[in-house]
Structure formats: C-alpha cells, structure tokens
C-alpha positions in Angstrom: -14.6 19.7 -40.6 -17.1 21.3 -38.3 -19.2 18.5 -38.5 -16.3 16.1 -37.1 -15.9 17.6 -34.6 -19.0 18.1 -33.2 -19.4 14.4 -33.5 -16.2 13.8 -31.7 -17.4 16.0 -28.7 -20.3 14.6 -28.5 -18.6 10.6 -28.7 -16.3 12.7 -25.8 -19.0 13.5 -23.5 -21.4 10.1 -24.0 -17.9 8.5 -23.1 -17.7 10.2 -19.6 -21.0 9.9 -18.8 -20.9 6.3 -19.4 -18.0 6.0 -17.4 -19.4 7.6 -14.6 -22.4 6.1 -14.3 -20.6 3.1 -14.6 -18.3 3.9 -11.4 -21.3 5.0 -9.4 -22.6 1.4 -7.7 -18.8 0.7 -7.3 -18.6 4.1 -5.3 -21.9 3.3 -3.7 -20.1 0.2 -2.1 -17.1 1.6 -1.7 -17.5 1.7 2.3 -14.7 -0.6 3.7 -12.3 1.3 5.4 -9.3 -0.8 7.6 -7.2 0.8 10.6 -4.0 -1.3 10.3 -0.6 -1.3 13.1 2.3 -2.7 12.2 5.8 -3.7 14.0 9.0 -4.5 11.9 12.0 -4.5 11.7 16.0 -3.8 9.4 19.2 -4.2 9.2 21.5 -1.1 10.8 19.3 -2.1 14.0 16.4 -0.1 12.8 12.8 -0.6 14.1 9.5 0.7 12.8 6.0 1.5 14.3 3.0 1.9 11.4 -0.1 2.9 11.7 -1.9 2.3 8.3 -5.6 3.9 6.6 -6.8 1.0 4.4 -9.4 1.7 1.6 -11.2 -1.1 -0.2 -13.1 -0.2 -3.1 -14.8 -3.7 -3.3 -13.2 -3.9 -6.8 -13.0 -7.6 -7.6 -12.5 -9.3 -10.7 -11.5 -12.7 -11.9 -12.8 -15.7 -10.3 -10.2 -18.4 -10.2 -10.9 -21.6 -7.4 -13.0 -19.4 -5.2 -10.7 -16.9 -5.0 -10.5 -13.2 -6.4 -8.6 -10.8 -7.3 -9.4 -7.5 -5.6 -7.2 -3.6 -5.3 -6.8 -2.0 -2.0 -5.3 1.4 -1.2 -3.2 2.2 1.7 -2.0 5.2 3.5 0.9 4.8 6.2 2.8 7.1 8.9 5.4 5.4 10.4 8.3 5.9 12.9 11.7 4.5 12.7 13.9 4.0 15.1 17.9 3.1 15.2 19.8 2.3 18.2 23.0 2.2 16.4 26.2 4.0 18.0 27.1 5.8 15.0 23.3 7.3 14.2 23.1 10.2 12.6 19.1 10.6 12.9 18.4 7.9 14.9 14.6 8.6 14.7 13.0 9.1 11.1 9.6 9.6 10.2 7.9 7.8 6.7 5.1 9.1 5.1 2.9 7.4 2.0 0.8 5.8 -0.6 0.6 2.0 -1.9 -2.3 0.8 -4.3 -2.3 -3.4 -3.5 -3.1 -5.8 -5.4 -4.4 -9.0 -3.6 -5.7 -12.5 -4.1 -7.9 -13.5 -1.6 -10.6 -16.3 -0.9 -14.3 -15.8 -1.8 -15.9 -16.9 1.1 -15.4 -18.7 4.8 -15.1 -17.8 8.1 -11.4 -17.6 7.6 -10.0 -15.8 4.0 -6.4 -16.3 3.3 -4.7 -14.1 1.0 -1.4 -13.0 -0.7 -1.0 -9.3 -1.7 1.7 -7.1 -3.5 2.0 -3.1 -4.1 4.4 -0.6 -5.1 4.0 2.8 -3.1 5.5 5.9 -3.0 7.0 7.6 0.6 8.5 10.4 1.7 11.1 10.3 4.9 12.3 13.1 7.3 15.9 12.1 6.3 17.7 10.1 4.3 21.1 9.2 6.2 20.3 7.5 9.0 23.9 6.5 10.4 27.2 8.2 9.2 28.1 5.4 6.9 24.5 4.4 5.8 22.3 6.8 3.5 19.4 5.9 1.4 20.5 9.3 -0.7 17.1 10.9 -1.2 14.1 11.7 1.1 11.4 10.2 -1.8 11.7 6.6 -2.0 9.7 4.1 -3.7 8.2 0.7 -1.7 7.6 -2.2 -2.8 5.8 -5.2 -0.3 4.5 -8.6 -0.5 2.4 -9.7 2.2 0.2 -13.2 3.4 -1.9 -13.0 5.6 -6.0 -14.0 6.7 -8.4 -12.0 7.1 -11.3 -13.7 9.5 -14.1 -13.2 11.9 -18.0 -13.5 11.5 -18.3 -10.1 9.6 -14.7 -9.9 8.2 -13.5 -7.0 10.8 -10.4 -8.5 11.6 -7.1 -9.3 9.7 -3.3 -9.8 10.3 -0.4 -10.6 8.1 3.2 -10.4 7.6 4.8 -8.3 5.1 8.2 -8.3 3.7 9.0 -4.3 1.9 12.0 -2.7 0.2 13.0 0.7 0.0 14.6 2.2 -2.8 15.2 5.8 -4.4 15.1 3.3 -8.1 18.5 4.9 -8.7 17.3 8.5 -8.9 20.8 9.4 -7.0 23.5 7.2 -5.7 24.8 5.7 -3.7 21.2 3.7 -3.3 21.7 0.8 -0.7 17.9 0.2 -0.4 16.2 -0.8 3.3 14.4 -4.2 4.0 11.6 -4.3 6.5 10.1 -7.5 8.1 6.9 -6.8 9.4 3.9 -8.4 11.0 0.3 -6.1 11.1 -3.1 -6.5 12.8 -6.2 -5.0 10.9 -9.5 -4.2 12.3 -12.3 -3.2 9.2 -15.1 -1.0 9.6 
C-alpha cells in the first residue's frame, strides 16, 4: 500500500513539472497586451463608455484556411449612462472579466476576425429606472464581435460587438440588457 502511493506521488509531481515546463515558452511569449475603448449603446436610453485591458497569450491552435483559433482575456470598467425621466440611478458603473475565444486570419496586412466570450461583471446597481431592474448587481455577459485587426506590426484593431446581460435567472424578475457597441484597439 505504501508502495502505491509513493508511486502515485511521484506520477503527481512528474505530472506538474511536465506541465510547467510545458507552459513556460507559452509564458515566455505571452507579451501582447491591448488597451481597447468602446462606445455603445441600449434600450431604456442607456449609453456606455469602456475602457478595456486585453491579454493575449498567443495561444493558437487549429489551422483551418489560414485562419486560427486563438483565446484572449479581457478586463473592462465601464460607465453607463440613462437619460430616461423616470431613472432611478441614472449613472452605473460595470466592472469585469471575459475569456474570448476568436477566429482570426494567419497572416496579411489586414486580419479579419469573429470572436465570442462569456464574462462575469459586477454593477454599482441593479435598478436602473423605477420600472426597469436587472435584479442582481453580479451579472453574467455574453458578446460576439467582428472586427480586423491591421497595421504593419498588428497594433491596431477595431470591431463591433453585440453583448447581453443577464443574472442566468439567479433572481427574478431578469429582463437582461442588450448593448451595441463599436471599439478601437491599440496592442502593445
């Protein structure tokens, strides 16, 4: 019995060396970093103002017509703003996380992509007029996004996204929010 487990421990700790070893050119490259601004807009007359930290790993995988797949992540603060006559909080503030998952060309001057994620974020307040609440201050959202990233060394990028907001039912009532917005990029 003894024996087993020392043999397990030892399978155990080859595993996570391996596995770190194995991350490290991947963290050796991982030096793409994205400031990213963004304008959009709702329904109840809401407007938002983002300002976005993008990571990118240079994780790719699977090579399909010279394009690739590759995973971002993505770090926002934004600023909502309702002009409606009945606001409650007319100004709300978002905070959160969204892994992305994108398809994007290999190679060219100009590199067209489509992306999707599912982020978490956390508002100031829910109720933003007195007949409109999205019930909790955690909400879960959800994008999907084209866009092109171009220029000599890649720097620059811009896109359109369309994102939902939802509390996924955790409490009712949940109404959900629906943001159309277009972002520039610049990459380090």
């Amino acid at each position: 019995m003894q024996k087993n487990k020392g043999l397990w421990r030892n399978k155990v700790a080859q595993a996570s060396i391996s596995l770190t070893l194995g991350f490290t050119p991947v963290a050796a490259h991982a030096n793409r970093w994205g400031i990213q601004i963004a304008s959009g807009v709702a329904n109840h007359d809401v407007k938002k103002a983002d300002l976005g930290v993008v990571w990118d790993p240079n994780l790719t995988w699977w090579e399909i017509g010279g394009c690739h797949f590759t995973l971002l992540g993505e770090g926002h603060v934004s600023y909502w703003h309702t002009t409606e006559s009945n606001a409650v909080n007319s100004n709300i503030w978002e905070f959160g996380l969204t892994p992305v998952l994108r398809l994007v060309k290999r190679s060219g001057y100009f590199r067209p992509f489509i992306e999707a994620g599912v982020g978490v974020r956390v508002l100031s307040h829910a109720r933003i007029t007195q007949d409109y609440t999205l019930s909790t201050d955690f909400q879960f959202a959800d994008m999907v996004s084209v866009g092109m990233i171009f220029g000599q060394k890649q720097n620059y990028q811009a896109g359109f996204r369309f994102q939902h907001f939802s509390n996924a039912s955790i409490k009712e009532p949940n109404p959900g929010i629906n943001f159309e917005q277009v972002y520039l990029q610049y990459n380090f």
